[in-house]
C-alpha positions in Angstrom: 74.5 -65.1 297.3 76.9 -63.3 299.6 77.0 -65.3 302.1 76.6 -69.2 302.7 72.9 -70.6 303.4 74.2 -71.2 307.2 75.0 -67.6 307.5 73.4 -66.0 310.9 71.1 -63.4 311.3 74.1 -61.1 312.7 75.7 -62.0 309.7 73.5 -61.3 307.4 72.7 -57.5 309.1 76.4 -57.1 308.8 76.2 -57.6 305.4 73.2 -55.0 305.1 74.8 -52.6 306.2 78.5 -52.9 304.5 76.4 -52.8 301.8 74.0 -49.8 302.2 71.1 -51.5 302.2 70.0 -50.9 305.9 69.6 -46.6 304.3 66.7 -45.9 303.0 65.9 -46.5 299.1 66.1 -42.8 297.8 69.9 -42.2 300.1 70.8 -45.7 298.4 70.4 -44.4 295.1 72.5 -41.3 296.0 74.9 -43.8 297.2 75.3 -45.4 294.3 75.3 -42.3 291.6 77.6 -40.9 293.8 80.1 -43.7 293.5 79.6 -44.1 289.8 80.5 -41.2 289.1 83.4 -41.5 290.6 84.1 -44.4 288.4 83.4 -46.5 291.3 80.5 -49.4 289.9 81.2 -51.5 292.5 82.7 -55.5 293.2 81.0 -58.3 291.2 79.5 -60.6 293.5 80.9 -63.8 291.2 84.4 -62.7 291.2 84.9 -59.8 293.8 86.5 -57.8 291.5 85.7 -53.8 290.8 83.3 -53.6 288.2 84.6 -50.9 286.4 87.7 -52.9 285.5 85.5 -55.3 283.7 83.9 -53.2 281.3 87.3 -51.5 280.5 88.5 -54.8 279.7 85.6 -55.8 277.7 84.7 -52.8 276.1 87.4 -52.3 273.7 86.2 -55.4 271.8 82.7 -54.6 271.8 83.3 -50.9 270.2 85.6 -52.7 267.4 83.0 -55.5 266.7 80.1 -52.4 266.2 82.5 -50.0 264.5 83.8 -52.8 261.8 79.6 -54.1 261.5 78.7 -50.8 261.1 80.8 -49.4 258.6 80.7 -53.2 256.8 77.0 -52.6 257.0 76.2 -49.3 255.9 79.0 -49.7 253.0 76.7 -52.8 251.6 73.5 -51.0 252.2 74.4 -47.6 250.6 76.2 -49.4 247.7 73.6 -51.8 247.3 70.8 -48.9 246.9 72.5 -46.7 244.4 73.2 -49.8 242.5 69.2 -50.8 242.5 68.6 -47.2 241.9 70.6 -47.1 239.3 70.0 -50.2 237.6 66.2 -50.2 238.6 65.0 -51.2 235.3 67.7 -54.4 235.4 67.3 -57.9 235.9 69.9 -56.3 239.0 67.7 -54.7 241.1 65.5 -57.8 241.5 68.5 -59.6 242.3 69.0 -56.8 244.8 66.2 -57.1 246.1 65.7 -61.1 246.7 69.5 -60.8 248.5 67.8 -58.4 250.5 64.9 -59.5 251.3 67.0 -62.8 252.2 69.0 -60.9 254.4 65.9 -59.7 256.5 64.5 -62.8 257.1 67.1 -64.2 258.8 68.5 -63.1 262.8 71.9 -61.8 263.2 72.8 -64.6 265.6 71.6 -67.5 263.1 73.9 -65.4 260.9 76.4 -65.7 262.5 75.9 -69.6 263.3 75.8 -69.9 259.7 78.5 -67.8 258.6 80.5 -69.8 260.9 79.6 -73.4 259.8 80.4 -72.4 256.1 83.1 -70.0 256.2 85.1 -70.9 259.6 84.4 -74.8 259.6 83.5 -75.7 256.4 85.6 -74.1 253.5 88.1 -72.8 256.6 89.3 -69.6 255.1 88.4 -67.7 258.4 89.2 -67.8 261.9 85.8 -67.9 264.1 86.8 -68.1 267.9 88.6 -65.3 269.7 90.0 -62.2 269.0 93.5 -63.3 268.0 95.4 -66.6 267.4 97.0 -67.7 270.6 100.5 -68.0 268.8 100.8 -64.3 268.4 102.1 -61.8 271.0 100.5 -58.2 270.8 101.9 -55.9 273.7 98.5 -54.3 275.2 99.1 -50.5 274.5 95.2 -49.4 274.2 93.2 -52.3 274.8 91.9 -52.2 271.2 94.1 -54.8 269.3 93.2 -53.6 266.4 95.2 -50.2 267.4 97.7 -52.0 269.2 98.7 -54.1 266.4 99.5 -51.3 264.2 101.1 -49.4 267.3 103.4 -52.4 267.4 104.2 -52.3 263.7 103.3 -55.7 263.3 100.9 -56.0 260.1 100.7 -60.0 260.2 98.8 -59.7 263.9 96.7 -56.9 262.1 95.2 -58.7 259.6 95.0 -61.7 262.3 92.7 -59.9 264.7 91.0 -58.7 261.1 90.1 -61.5 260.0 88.8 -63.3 263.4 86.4 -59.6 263.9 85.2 -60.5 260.4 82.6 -63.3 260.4 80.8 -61.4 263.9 81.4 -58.2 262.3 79.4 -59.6 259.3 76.8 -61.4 260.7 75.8 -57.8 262.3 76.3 -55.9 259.5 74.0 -58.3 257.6 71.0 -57.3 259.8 71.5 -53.2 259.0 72.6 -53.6 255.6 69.6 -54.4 253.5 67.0 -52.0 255.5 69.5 -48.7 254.5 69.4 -50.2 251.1 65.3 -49.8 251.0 65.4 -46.6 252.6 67.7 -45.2 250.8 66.2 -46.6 247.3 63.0 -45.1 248.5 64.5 -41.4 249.0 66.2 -41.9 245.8 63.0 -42.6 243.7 61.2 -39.2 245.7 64.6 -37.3 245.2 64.5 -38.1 241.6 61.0 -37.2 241.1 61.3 -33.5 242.1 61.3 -30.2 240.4 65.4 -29.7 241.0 66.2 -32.7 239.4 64.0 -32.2 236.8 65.5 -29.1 236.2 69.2 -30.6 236.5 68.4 -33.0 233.6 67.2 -30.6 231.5 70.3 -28.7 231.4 72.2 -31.6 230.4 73.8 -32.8 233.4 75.6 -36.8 232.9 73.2 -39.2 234.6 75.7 -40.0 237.2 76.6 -36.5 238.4 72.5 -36.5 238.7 72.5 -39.2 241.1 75.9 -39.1 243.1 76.3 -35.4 243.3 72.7 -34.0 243.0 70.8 -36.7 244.4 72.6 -39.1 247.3 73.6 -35.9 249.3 69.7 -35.4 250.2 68.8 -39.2 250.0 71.4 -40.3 252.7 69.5 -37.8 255.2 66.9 -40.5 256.0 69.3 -43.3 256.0 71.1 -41.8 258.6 68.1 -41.4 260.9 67.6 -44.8 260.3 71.3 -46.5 260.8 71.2 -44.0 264.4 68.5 -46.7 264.8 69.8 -49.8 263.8 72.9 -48.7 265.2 71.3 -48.7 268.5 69.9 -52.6 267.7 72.6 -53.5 266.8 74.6 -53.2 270.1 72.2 -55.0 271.4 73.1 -57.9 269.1 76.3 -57.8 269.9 75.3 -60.4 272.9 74.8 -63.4 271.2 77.3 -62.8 268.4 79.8 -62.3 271.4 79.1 -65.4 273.1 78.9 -66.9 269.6 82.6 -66.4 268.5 84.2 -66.4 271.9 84.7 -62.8 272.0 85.5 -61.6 275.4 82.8 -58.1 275.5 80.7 -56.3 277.1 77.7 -58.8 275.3 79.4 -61.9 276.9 79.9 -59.8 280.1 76.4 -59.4 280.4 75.3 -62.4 279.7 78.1 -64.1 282.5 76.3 -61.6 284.7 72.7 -62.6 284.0 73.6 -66.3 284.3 75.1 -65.6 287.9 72.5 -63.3 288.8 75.6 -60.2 289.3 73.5 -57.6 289.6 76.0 -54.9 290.2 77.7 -56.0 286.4 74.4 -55.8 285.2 73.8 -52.3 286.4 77.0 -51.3 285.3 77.0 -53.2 281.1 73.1 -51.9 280.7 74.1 -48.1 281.8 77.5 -48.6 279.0 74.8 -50.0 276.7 72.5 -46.7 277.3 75.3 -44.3 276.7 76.6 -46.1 273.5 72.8 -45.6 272.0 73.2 -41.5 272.8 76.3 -41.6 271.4 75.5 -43.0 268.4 72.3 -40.7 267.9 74.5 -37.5 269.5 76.8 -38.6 266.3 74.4 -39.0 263.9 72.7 -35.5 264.7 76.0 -34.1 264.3 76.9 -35.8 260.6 73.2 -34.9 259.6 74.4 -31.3 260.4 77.1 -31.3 258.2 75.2 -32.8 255.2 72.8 -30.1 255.7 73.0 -27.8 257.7 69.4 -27.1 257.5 68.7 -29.9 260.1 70.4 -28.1 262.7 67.9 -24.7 262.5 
């Protein structure tokens, strides 16, 4: 792909060896960890430019399009389950639990197809291409507009580069949301069935200070071992959603690279991917800790 299909043999040993590849595999490999950690991920082959200045461009909108689905999703999961906790014994939980089991059966990307059709073109009440309408300014301070714009004190372009996150952000929220409201339903009904909250009833405790003092604390332990999970699916998702709404991220980096066989973007966008996942789970580990500090012994 480097160089033309006329290219010479002389040319192409040139090449080999401005390249590395003439070393042998394991001094390659040193090579290249040596480089990237030096922030050095190489040239895309498409465009020639460094790698690394890429993903900086493209990860910014990535990180807000997981951050907002993320805390969209577990919102609607963990309200959802204390509400068919709650009202378990209500025509509302089985209402609950058809939107939820609604939710499953349907992928984030079709989603977000359909999110699009009814929201952005049909009833028009949402932007659905872009990060930001053209006609607005926002001086790049961060990279994240969403920072920018209230760097900038300009409120209007907030809630502009809100409201075009908001159909991707909720198409992947929609595909965490309604397994943390089963899990945490679950560790509600086993909560409630144990001798503490047996004994917290019988001294006349209010039925809600039972179940959102007394009984979420230790029920949102498993949800959170769970949403380190789907957190870690869900940046995955963020590919198609990407490409979906026109957001420039890592997702539609990747698959740019994919379709133009870049391997060194590749390298580069899976390696960010991996190091979002141990984030997440290094985060979660952390927030289980403070919850209970138990977890960490």
């Amino acid at each position: 792909m480097l160089l033309p299909p006329n290219g010479s043999a002389d040319e192409l040993q040139r090449l080999r060896a401005a390249l590395g590849l003439d070393q042998p595999l394991l001094q390659q490999f040193l090579i290249w960890l040596k480089n990237l950690l030096h922030g050095n991920a190489g040239l895309s082959i498409r465009s020639g430019e460094e790698v690394s200045t890429l993903i900086l461009s493209a990860l910014p909108v990535t990180l807000q399009l997981v951050t907002l689905a993320i805390l969209i999703g577990a919102g609607a999961g963990f309200i959802s389950g204390v509400l068919a906790f709650r009202y378990r014994f209500t025509p509302v939980r089985n209402s609950l639990e058809v939107t939820n089991a609604m939710a499953l059966s349907v992928p984030e990307f079709l989603w977000g197809i359909l999110l699009m059709l009814v929201f952005g073109i049909g009833l028009r009440v949402s932007p659905f291409f872009g990060e930001v309408d053209p006609r607005l300014m926002v001086e790049q301070q961060t990279g994240f507009l969403l920072i920018d714009t209230l760097l900038s004190g300009n409120p209007a372009a907030f809630l502009n580069v809100l409201s075009h996150y908001l159909l991707p952000s909720l198409a992947l929220a929609l595909a965490i949301a309604p397994t943390l409201m089963r899990i945490l339903y679950s560790s509600l009904n086993q909560i409630y069935a144990s001798e503490y909250m047996r004994s917290a009833r019988l001294r006349g405790l209010p039925e809600r200070r039972l179940l959102l003092v007394h009984a979420l604390r230790n029920a949102v332990l498993p949800a959170l071992n769970l949403m380190s999970v789907q957190a870690g699916m869900l940046i995955g998702g963020t590919l198609l959603i990407e490409k979906i709404y026109g957001l420039q991220g890592i997702g539609s980096l990747m698959i740019d690279a994919i379709n133009n066989q870049d391997l060194p973007v590749i390298q580069a966008v899976a390696l960010v991917y991996a190091i979002c996942v141990l984030m997440i789970n290094q985060a979660t580990e952390w927030l289980q800790h403070v919850l209970d500090p138990r977890a960490g012994v």
